[in-house]
C-alpha positions as CSV (number, residue, x, y, z in Angstrom):
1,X,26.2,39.8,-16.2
2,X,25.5,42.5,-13.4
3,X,27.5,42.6,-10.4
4,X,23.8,42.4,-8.7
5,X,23.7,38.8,-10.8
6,X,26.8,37.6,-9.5
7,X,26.3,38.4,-6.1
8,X,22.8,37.1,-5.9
9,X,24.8,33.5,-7.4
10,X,27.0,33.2,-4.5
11,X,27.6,29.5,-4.1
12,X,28.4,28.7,-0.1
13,X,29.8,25.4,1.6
14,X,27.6,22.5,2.1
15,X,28.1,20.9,5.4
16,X,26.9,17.1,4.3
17,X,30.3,17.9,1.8
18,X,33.0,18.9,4.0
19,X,31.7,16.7,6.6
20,X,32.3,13.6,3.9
21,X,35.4,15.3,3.2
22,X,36.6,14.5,7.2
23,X,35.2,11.3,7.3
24,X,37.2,10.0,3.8
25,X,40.2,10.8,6.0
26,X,39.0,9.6,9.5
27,X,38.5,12.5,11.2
28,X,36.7,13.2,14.1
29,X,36.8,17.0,14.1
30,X,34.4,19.6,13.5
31,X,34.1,20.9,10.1
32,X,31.9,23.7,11.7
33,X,35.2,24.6,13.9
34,X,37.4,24.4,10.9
35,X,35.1,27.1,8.9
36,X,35.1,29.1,12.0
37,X,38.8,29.3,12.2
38,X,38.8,30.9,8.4
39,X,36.2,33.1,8.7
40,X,37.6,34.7,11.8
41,X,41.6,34.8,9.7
42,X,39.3,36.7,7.2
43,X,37.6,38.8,9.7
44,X,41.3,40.1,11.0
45,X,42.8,40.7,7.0
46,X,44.3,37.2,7.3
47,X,43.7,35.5,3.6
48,X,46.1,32.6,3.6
49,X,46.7,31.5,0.1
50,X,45.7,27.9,-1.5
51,X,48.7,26.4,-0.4
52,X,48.6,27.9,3.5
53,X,45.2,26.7,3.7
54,X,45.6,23.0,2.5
55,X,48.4,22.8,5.3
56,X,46.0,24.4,7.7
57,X,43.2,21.8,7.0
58,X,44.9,19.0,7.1
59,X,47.0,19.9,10.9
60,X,43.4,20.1,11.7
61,X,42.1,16.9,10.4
62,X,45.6,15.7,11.4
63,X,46.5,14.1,8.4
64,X,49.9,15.0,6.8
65,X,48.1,14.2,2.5
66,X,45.0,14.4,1.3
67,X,43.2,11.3,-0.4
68,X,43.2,13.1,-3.4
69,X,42.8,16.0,-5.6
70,X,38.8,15.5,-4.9
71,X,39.6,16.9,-1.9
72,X,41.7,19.5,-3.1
73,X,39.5,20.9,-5.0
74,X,36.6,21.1,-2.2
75,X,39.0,22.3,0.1
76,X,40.1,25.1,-2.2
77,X,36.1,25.8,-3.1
78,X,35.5,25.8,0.9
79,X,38.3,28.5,1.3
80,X,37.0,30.6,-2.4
81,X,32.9,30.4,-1.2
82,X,34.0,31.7,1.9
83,X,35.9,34.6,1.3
84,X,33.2,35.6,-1.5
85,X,30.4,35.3,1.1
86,X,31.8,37.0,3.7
87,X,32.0,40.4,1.4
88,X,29.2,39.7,-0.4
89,X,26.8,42.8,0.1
90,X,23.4,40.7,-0.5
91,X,24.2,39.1,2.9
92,X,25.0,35.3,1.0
93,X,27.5,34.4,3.2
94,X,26.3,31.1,5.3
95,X,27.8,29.4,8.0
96,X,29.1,25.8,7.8
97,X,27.2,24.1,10.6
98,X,24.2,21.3,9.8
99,X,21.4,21.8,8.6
100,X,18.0,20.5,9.0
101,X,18.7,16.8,7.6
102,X,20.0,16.9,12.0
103,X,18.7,17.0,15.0
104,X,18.3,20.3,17.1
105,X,21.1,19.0,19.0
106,X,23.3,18.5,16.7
107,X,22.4,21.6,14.8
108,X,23.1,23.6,17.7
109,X,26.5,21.7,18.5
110,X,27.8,22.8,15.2
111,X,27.0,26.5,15.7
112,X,28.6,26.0,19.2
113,X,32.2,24.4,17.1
114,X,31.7,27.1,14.8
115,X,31.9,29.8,17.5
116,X,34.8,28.3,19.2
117,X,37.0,28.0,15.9
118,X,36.1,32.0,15.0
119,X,37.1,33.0,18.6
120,X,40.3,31.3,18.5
121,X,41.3,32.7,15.2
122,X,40.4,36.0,16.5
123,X,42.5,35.1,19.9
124,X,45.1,34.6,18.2
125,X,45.0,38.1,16.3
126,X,46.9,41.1,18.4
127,X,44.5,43.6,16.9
128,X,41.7,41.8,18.4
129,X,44.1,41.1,22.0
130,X,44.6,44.9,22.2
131,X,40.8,45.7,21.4
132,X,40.4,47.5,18.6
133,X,36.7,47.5,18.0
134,X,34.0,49.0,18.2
135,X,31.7,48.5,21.2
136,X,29.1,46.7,19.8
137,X,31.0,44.2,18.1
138,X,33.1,43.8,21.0
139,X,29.7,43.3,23.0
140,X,29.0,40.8,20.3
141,X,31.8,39.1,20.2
142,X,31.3,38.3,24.3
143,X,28.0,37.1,23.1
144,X,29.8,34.8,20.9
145,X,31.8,33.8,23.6
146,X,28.5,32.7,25.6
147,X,26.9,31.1,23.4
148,X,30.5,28.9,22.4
149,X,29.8,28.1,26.1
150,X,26.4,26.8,26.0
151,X,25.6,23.3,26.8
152,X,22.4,22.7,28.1
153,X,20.1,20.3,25.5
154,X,17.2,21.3,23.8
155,X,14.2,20.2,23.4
156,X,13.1,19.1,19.9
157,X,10.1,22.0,19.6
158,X,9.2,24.8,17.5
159,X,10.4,27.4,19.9
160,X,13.9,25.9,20.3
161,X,14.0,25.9,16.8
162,X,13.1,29.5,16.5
163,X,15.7,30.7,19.0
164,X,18.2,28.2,17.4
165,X,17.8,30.3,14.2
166,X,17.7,33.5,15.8
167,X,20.9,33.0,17.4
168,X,22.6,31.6,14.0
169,X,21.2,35.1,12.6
170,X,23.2,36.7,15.3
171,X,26.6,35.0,14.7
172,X,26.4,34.8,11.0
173,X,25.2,39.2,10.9
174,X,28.1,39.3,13.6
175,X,30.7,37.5,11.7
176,X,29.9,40.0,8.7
177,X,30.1,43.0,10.5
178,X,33.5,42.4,11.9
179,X,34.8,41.8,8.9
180,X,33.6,45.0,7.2
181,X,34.7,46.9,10.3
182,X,38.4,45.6,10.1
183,X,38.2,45.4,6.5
184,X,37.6,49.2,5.8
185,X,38.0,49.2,1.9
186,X,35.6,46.1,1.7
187,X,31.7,47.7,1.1
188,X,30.1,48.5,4.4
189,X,27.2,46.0,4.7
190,X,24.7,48.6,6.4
191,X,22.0,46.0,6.1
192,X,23.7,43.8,8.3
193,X,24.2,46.0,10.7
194,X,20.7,47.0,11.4
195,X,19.5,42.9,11.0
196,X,21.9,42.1,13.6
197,X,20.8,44.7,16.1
198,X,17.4,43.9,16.1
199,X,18.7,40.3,16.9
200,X,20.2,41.6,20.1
């Protein structure tokens, strides 16, 4: 198999999963915040191992075990599918937030909980406190911060559901670039670079 095969058979999280996973363990907590949170420990170098990870996801489901090694094993998938898509150089990497099965609102409530767990990882991070980025990801990442903000409802229409997409484009291209950027022996992902810019 080509490398070209492997990357074009990138599996990535499914929300309706991972959300199942929280409710099995009566959590009301964003998965979408949760995946955020990893991918910005990623973006700043910060792989934690299996073990660092369980512990992580279950002080933020606030459980102290899991319900079994189901869960284990989707947990440990969730941390594998994300650090694969986030290097992956045919752009496969996809952020954990619902999908169309919700409504617009909801949709866009996810993407808001993603934002806000990826800016606290990033908080968090004293290469990111001191600055040490480029300007346009750091005038991204102040557009992340916005939209994390954002709480006016949408209307259900075809419009809001354009603009919803567009800005998903824009935090998922984002959320690539910064990793390549801070991750200099990982392969510059040129592509993303020029999709994201026409997104601003």
């Amino acid at each position: 198999m080509t490398d070209v095969q492997q990357q074009t058979e990138i599996q990535q999280p499914v929300f309706a999963r991972i959300s199942d996973l929280f409710l099995r363990h009566g959590c009301l907590h964003a998965p979408a915040e949760l995946h955020g949170d990893l991918c910005g420990q990623l973006c700043a170098g910060q792989i934690p191992d299996l073990d660092t990870w369980l512990r992580q996801a279950m002080q933020f489901m606030d459980v102290t075990e899991l319900d079994g090694d189901e869960s284990k094993v989707e947990l440990a998938e969730l941390l594998e599918q994300t650090e694969a898509g986030i290097k992956d150089q045919d752009l496969g990497f996809k952020l954990l937030i619902a999908d169309e099965d919700f409504s617009l609102n909801e949709r866009m409530q996810t993407l808001l909980e993603w934002c806000e767990g990826f800016l606290s990882a990033l908080g968090d991070n004293q290469t990111f406190k001191e600055g040490k980025l480029s300007a346009d990801l750091k005038e991204a990442l102040q557009d992340l911060e916005q939209i994390a903000e954002m709480n006016e409802p949408l209307d259900d229409d075809e419009q809001n559901e354009q603009d919803l997409f567009a800005v998903s484009e824009y935090v998922r291209m984002t959320a690539m670039m910064l990793y390549t950027e801070c991750n200099p022996s990982a392969p510059q992902l040129d592509e993303a670079a020029q999709e994201a810019k026409k997104l601003q």
